[in-house]
N, C-alpha and C positions, 0 to 999 in steps of 0.2 A: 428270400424266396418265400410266396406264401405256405402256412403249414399244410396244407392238403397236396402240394405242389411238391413242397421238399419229405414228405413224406412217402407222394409215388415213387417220384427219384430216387430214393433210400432203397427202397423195399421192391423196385422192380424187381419181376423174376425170369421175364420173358412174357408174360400171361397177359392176355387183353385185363384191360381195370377201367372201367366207366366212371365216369364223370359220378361222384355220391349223388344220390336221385335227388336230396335236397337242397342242394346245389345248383345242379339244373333243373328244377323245378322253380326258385327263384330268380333265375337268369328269363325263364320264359315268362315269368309275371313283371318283369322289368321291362322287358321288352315285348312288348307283344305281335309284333311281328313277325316274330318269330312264331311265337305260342298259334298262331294263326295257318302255320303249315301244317299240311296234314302229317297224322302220325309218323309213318316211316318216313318221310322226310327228315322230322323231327329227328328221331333214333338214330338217322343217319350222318345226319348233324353233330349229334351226340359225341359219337362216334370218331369223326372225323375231326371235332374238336379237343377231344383227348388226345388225340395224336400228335394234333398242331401243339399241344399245352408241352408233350414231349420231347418237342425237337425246339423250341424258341425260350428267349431269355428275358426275362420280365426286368426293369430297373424303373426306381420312381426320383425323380428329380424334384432338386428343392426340399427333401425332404419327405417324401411322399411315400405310404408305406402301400407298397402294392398288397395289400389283400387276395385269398382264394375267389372271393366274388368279380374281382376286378378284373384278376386275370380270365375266368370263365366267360366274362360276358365280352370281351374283349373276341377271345378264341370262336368264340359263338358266331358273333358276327362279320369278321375275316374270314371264317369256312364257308360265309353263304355264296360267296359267290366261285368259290371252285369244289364245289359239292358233288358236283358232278364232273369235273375236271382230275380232281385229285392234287394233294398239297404241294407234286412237283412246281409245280408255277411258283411257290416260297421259298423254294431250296435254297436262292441266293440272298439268303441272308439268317441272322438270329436273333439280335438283339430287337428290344420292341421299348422304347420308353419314355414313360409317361411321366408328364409335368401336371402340376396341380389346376392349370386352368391355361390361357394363351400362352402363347410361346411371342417372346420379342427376339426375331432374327434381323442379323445385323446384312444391311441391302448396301448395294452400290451400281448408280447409272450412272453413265457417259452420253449427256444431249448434243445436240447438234453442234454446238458450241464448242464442244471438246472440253466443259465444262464437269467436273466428275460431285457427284451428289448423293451424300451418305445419309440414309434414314433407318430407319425401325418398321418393321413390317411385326403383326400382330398374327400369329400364325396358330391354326386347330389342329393340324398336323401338316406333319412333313413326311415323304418317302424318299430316299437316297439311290442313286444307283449302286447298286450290289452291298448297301448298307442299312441301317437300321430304318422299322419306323418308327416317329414320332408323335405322340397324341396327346390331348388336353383332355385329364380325365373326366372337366367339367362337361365337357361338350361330351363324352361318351356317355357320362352318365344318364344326359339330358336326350339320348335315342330316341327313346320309348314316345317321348312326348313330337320329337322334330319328325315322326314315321308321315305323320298329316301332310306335312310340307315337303315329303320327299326328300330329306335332308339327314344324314350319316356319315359321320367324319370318319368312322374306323372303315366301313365299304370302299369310302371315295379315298384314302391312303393306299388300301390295298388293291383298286383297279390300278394307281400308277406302275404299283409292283406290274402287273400282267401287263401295264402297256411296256413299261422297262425291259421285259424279257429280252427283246432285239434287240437292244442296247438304245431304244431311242423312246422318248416320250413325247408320242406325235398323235396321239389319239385313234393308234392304231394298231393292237397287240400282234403278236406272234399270228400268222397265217398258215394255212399247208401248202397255198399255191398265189400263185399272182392272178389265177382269174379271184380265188374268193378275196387279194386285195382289192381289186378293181367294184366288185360288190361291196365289199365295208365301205369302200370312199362314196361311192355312189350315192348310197343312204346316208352315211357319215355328214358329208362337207355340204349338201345342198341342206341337211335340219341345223348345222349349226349357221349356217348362214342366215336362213330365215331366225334361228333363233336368237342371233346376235344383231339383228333388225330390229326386231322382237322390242330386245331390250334396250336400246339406242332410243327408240320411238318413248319407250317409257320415262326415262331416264334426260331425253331433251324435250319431251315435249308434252308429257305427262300420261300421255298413252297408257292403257290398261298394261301392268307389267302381266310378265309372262309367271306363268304356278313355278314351272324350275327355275332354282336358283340363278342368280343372274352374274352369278360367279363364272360359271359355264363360258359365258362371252370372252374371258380372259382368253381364249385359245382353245385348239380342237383337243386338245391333251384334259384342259379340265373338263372342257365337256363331256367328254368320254366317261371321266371321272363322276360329274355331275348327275349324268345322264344314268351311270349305270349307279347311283345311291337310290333316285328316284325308282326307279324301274324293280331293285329286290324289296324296299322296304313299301312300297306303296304301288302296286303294279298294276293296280287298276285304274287310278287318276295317270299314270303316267301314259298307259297304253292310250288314251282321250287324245292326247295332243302330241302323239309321236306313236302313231301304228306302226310304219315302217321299221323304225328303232327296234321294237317290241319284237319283232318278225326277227330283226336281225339278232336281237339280244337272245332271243329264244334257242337259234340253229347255235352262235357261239358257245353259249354257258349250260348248253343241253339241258335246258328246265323244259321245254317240253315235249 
């Protein structure tokens, strides 16, 4: 456990205990994404990331020594997108751990054939139903810089969390009612469709590719995922070519 981590742990007393200011003062010069919220935002963040840092369990794989900075900047950007929601949407789960760079997960298909086919999938993170996530601390570290291209592996692990809540990951989180499902899909399936055209067109025929990731096309689940990395950490290039989304991400994650 990092020292400033197993030190609040020791020494809790009940008492709110923020984040050391130089601490997170570092975390928002890493990331500046972050540092580009306005202030009580920021504080709230703060905030809310000490909390998360409270209830979850850091482990480094391969040998990997989790650090206090590692864990902060981690917490940081997992709180942005239930900021305004509150860290219930986490509750099903603790563990959180990081590998030094890719992860190689062990895959198996069954083609038409009835032929069974074992590979190696190279993976930046993983999220589990009602188990741990997984992250590549290279690709977290490298945030700050991927913010341009709308790209966030720690974001897009923790939308699967919130899509997970129903127990399904379908690119379509928890609801209060089946009219506001019928609005999520509405907006939903007609942008990944076009955006999975999109990328087909680029991809077979050289076509200008699309700004978000073209991971997205995997299915409505990463897109969701996709869609909502682009949208906290760059929300201004993503609002260009997905207003709707924007409308819709805004009423969900109550940013505004």
């Amino acid at each position: 456990m990092p020292g400033w981590l197993k030190t609040l742990t020791a020494f809790f007393s009940g008492k709110p205990k923020a984040i050391p200011e130089s601490l997170w003062l570092a975390t928002l010069r890493s990331y500046p994404f972050l540092a580009s919220r306005p202030g009580t935002e920021q504080e709230q963040l703060r905030a809310l990331s000490d909390r998360f840092l409270r209830n979850k369990e850091f482990s480094g794989a391969h040998g990997l020594l989790v650090t206090d900075e590692m864990a902060v900047a981690i917490a940081a950007q997992a709180c942005l997108p239930v900021l305004n929601l509150g860290l219930g949407w986490y509750d099903d789960f603790t563990g959180i751990v990081l590998h030094p760079g890719a992860m190689l997960a062990r895959r198996k298909t069954i083609d038409a054939a009835g032929v069974v086919h074992h590979y190696r999938e190279a993976l930046l993170g993983e999220a589990m139903q009602g188990g741990p996530v997984t992250l590549s601390w290279q690709d977290v570290a490298a945030s700050g810089q991927l913010a341009e291209h709308g790209q966030n592996v720690v974001i897009h692990e923790f939308i699967h969390k919130i899509d997970m809540r129903d127990g399904l990951a379908d690119g379509c989180p928890p609801l209060p009612s089946r009219k506001a499902h019928v609005t999520w899909r509405a907006v939903m399936l007609p942008s990944y469709e076009v955006f999975s055209e999109q990328v087909a067109r680029a991809e077979r025929f050289g076509a200008e590719p699309p700004w978000l990731d073209a991971y997205g096309a995997t299915s409505p689940a990463e897109f969701f995922a996709v869609a909502c990395e682009a949208y906290f950490v760059n929300r201004e290039r993503f609002a260009q070519d997905f207003p709707d989304m924007t409308a819709l991400f805004d009423r969900f994650f109550k940013t505004k």
